[in-house]
C-alpha positions, 0 to 999 in steps of 0.5 A, spaced: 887 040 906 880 040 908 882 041 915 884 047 912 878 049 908 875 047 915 878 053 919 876 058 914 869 056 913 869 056 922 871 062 921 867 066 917 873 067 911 871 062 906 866 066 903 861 064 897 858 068 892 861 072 886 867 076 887 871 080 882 878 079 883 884 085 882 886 080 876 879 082 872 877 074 873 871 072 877 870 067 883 864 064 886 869 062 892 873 067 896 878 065 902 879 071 906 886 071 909 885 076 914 880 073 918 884 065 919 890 070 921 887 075 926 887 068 932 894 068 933 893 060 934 890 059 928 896 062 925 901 059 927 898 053 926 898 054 919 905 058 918 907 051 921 904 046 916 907 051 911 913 050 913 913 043 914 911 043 907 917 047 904 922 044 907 920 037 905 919 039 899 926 041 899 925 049 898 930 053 903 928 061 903 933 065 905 930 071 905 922 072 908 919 079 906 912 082 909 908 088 908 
């Protein structure tokens, strides 16, 4: 899980500060997705250990949704 922690902090999207969420909750870290999945490599890695993780963990998704 830290390499993973890594690749958002290489990529400028593990940002640190305060943030308030649209849950009303406040944060001192906030990941910011869209800068990891923007490079097409990173995120097929991470779509990959992902799967890797559901798919041990028994979880068949029959159905996958997007915006």
């Amino acid at each position: 899980m830290n390499d993973i922690l890594e690749i958002f902090k290489q990529q400028g999207a593990f940002l640190e500060g305060h943030f308030l969420l649209s849950s009303g909750l406040h944060s001192a870290q906030y990941l910011q997705c869209a800068r990891v999945l923007m490079d097409p490599k990173i995120a097929g890695d991470l779509g990959s250990r992902l799967a890797a993780q559901l798919k041990a963990t028994g979880v068949r998704p029959d159905v996958v949704v997007g915006p």
